[in-house]
C-alpha positions in Angstrom: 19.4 17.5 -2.6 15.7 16.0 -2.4 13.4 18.5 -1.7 10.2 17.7 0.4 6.7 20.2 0.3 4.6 20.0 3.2 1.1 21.8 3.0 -0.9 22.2 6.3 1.0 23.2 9.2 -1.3 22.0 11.9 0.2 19.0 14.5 0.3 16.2 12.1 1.8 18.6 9.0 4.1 20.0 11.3 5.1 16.8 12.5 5.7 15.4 8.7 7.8 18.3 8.6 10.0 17.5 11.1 10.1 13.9 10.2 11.7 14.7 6.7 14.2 17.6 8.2 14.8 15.4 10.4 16.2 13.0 8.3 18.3 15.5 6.5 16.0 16.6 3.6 15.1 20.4 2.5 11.7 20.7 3.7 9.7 23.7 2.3 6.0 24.3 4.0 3.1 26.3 4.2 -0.4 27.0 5.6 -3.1 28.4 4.0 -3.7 31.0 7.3 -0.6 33.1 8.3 -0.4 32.3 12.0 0.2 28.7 11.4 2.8 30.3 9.4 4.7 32.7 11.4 5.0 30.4 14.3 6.0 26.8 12.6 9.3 27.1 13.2 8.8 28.0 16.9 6.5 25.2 17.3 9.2 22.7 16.0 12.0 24.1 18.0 10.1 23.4 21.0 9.4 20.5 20.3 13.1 19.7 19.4 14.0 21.6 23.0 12.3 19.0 25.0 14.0 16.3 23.2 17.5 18.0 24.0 16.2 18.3 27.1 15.5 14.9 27.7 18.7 13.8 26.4 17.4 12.4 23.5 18.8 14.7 21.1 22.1 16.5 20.3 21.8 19.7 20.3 23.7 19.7 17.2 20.9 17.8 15.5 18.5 20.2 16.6 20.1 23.2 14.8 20.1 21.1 11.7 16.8 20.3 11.6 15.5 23.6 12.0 18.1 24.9 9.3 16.8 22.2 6.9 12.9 23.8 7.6 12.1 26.7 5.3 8.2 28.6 5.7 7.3 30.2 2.5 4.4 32.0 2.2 2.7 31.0 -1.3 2.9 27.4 -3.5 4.6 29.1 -6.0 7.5 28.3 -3.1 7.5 24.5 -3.6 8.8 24.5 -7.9 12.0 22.7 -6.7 10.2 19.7 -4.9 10.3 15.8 -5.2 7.5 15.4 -3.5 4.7 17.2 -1.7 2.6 16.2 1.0 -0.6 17.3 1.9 -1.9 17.4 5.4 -5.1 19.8 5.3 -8.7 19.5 6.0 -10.6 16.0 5.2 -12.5 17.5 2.2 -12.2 16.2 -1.5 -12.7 19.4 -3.2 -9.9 21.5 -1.0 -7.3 18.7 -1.7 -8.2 18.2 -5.5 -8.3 22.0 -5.8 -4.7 21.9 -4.0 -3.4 19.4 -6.3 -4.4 21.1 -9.1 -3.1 24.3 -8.2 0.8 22.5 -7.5 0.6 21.0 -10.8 1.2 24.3 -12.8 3.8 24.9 -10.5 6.1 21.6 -9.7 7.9 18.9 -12.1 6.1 16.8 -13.7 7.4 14.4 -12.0 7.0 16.1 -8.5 5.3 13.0 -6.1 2.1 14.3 -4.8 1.0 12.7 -1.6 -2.4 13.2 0.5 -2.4 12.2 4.0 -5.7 11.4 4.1 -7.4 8.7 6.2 -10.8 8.1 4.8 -11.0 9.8 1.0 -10.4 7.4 -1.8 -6.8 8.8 -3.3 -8.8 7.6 -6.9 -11.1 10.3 -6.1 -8.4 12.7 -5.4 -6.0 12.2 -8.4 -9.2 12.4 -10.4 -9.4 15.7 -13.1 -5.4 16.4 -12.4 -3.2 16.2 -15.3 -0.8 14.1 -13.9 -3.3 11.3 -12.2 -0.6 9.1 -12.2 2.0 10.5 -9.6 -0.9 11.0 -7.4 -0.8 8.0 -3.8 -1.5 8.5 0.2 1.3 8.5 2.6 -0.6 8.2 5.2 1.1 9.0 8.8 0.0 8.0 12.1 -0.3 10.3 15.0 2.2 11.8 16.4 4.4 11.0 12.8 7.5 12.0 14.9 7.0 8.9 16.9 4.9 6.5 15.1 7.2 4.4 12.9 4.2 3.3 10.5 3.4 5.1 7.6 0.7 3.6 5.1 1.6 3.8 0.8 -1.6 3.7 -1.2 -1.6 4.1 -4.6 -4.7 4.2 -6.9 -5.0 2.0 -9.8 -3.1 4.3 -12.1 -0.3 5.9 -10.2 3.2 4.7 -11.7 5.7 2.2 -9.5 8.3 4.9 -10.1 6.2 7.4 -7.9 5.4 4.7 -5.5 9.0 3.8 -5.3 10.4 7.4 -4.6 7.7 8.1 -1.7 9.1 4.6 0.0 12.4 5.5 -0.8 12.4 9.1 1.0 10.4 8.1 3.6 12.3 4.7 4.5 15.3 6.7 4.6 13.5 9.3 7.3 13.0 6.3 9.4 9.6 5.2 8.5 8.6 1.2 8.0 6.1 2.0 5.0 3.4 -0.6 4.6 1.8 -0.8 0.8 -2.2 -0.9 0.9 -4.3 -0.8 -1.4 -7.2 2.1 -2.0 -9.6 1.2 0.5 -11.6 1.9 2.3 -9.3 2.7 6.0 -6.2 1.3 3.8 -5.2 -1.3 6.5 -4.8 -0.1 10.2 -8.2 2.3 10.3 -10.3 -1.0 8.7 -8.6 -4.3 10.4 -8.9 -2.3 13.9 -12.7 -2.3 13.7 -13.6 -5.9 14.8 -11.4 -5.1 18.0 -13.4 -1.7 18.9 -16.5 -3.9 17.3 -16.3 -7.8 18.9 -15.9 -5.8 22.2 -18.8 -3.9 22.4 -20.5 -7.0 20.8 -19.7 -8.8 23.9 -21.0 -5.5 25.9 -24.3 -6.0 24.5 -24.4 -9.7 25.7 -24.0 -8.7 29.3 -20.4 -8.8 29.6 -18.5 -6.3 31.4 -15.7 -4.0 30.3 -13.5 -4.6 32.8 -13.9 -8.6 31.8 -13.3 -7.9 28.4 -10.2 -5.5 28.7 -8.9 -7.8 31.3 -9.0 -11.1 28.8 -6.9 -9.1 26.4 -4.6 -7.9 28.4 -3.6 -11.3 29.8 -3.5 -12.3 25.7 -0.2 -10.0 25.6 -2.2 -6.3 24.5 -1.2 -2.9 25.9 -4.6 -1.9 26.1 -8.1 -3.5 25.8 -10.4 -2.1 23.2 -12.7 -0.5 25.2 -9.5 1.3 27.2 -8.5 2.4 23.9 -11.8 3.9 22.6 -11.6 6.1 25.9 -8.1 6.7 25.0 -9.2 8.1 21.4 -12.4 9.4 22.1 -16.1 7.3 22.1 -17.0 10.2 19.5 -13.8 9.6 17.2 -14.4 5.6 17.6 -17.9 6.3 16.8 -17.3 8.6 13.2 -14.5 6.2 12.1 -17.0 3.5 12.4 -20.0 5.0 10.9 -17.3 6.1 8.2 -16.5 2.7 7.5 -20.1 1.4 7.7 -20.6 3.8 5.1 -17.8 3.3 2.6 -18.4 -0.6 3.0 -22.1 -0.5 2.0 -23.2 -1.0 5.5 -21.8 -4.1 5.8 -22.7 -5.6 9.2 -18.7 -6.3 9.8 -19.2 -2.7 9.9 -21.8 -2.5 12.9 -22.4 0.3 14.2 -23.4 -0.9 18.5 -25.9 0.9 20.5 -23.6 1.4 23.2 -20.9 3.6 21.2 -23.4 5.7 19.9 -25.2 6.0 23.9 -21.8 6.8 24.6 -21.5 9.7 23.1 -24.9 10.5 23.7 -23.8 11.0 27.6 -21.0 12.6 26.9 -18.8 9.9 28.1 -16.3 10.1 25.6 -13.9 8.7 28.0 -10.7 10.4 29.1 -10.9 13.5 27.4 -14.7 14.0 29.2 -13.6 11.8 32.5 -16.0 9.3 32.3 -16.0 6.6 29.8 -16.3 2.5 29.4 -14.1 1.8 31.9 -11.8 5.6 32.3 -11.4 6.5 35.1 -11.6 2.9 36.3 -9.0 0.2 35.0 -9.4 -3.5 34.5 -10.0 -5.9 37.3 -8.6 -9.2 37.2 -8.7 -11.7 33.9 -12.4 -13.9 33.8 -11.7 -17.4 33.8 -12.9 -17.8 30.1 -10.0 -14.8 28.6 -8.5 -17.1 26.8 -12.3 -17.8 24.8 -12.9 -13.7 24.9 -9.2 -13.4 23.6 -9.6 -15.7 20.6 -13.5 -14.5 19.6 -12.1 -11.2 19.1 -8.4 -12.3 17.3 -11.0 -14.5 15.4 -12.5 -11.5 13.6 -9.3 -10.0 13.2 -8.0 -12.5 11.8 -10.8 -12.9 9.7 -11.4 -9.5 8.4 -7.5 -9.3 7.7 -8.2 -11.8 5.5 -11.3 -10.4 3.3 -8.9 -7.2 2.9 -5.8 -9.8 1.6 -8.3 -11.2 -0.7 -9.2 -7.4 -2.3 -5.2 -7.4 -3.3 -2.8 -4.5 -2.9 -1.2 -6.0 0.0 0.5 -8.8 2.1 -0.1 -10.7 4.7 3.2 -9.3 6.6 2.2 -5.8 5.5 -1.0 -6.0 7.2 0.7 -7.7 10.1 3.3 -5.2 10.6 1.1 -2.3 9.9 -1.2 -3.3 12.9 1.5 -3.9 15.0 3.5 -0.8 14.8 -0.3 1.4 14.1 -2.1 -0.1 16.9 0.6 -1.8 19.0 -0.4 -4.7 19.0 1.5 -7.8 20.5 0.8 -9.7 17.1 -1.0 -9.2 13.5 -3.4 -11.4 12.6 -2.1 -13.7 10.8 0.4 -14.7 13.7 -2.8 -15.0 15.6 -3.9 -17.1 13.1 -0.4 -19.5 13.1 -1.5 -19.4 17.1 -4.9 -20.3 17.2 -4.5 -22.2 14.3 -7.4 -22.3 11.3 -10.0 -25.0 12.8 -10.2 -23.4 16.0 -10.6 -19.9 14.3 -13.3 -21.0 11.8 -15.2 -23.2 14.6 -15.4 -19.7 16.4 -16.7 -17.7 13.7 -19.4 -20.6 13.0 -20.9 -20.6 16.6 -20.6 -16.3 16.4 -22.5 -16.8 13.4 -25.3 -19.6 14.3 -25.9 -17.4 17.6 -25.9 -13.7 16.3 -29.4 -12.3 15.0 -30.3 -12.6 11.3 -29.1 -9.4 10.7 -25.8 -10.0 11.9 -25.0 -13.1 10.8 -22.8 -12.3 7.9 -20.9 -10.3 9.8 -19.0 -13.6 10.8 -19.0 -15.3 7.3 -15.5 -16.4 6.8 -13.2 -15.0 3.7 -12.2 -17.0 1.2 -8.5 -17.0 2.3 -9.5 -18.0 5.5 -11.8 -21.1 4.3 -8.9 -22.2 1.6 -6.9 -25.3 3.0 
């Protein structure tokens, strides 16, 4: 039987847990502090419960999950793994020093997988003896529900450790996407322009509700600035300022006034009760949506396309991944088979010729996009 380690019991770890049980595999897990410990398997079977409850689960299936869930109290628990996954704090040296420690005590051909979001995986598998079984399997909150989970491997792991980590977590359910090691692998770096065109537009004197409103009537769930209230202003604001960073402050990476005033205030949006347009929701659609729509589908479509052009990926990766990440109607390259390339490019031109010097290559089109 495959044999799955999960480190960090927290939500998400938990959650990665119960995804691979789930699915029928031997999960073995641990935290570092002994309450997350002792109450783990609590924690999943109420979650589980509610799902029975709700009909959405045989009870039968419930038993089976817990059964496949075993807490053990030290690493030296996880020697008959597959594959481990990490899901501890965001800090390079706590991961490396995990990896490091697992690799006197699993296979040699044990998968090891971080579920980070914003360290390089390069700079993870970096020092370990065994660099080249190191990749991200990156999950999206909560993993229970969100189908999408992110592969990125670092220019030295092996295709056989790539191929086992799609394997078992295809056959938990998961659509894996393939990324390369980026900076926000696909979903965490194509959403900026959304978050970013928005409150571009917010600067120029448009209003939230307008700008929500336009996407909505373009077929989205949720506008952008809807969603940064969903998330958190502050979370929006450190994701971007991450990015900013890791892209050399690249102004497709601009960090707006208005989400940093945001969370000046406090208005952080739903979590604080005030934010861009929380508690409020979005009037009507302006009579120019359909322009608003396609200036911000425009730098999607558009930054899509510098990522394609660093490799690692597809175009139908990146389109699935923001679909099933973000929920979006369409990727952006079925927004670009919409709009179609000459009214895309004509956009980014007149963006460009009317931002301010220092934003101007912010709209420079990618090579991809300019190729005929």
């Amino acid at each position: 039987m495959t044999t799955i380690g999960v480190v960090g019991l927290g939500t998400m770890g938990l959650g990665i847990a119960q995804v691979y049980a789930a699915a029928g595999f031997q999960v073995i897990a641990t935290d570092a502090h002994e309450p997350a410990r002792a109450n783990a398997a609590a924690r999943m079977a109420e979650a589980l419960e509610a799902r029975v409850t709700a009909g959405k689960l045989a009870p039968e299936a419930r038993a089976a999950t817990l059964a496949n869930l075993m807490i053990v109290e030290t690493l030296a628990g996880f020697a008959p793994c597959d594959l481990v996954i990490e899901a501890i704090v965001e800090k390079l040296a706590a991961k490396q020093g995990l990896f490091a420690t697992l690799e006197g005590i699993v296979r040699p051909d044990c998968v090891l997988a971080t579920n980070t979001s914003s360290i390089p995986v390069r700079d993870i598998a970096a020092g370990l003896r065994h660099p080249e079984r190191v990749l991200a399997l990156h999950f999206f909150n909560p993993p229970t529900v969100m189908k999408l989970v992110e592969l990125a491997p670092h220019d030295g792991t092996l295709r056989k450790s790539i191929n086992i980590a799609r394997e078992i977590s295809e056959k938990s359910g998961k659509t894996v996407v393939e990324c390369p090691d980026r900076p926000g692998f696909v979903v965490n770096r194509c959403a900026r322009p959304f978050y970013g065109e928005a409150l571009a537009l917010l600067a120029e004197g448009r209003s939230a509700s307008d700008i929500d409103a336009a996407m909505l009537a373009a077929g989205y769930r949720l506008g952008p600035l809807s969603l940064i209230d969903l998330v958190g202003a502050d979370i929006n604001l450190a994701a971007t300022q991450g990015m900013r960073t890791a892209m050399g402050n690249h102004p497709r990476y601009h960090v707006f006034p208005a989400l940093e005033a945001q969370v000046a205030k406090g208005h952080l949006g739903r979590k604080s009760g005030q934010g861009f347009l929380h508690p409020a929701r979005p009037g009507p659609a302006p009579a120019d949506a359909e322009a608003i729509a396609l200036r911000i589908e425009a730098t999607l479509i558009n930054e899509a396309h510098w990522l394609l052009c660093e490799g690692g990926t597809t175009a139908e990766g990146i389109d699935t991944a923001m679909k099933l990440g973000l929920n979006f109607p369409r990727g952006p390259f079925e927004a670009l088979a919409r709009h179609g390339r000459p009214a895309v490019l004509a956009t980014l031109a007149a963006l460009q010729a009317a931002a301010p010097t220092d934003l101007k290559p912010r709209y420079t089109p990618a090579p991809g996009l300019t190729d005929v």
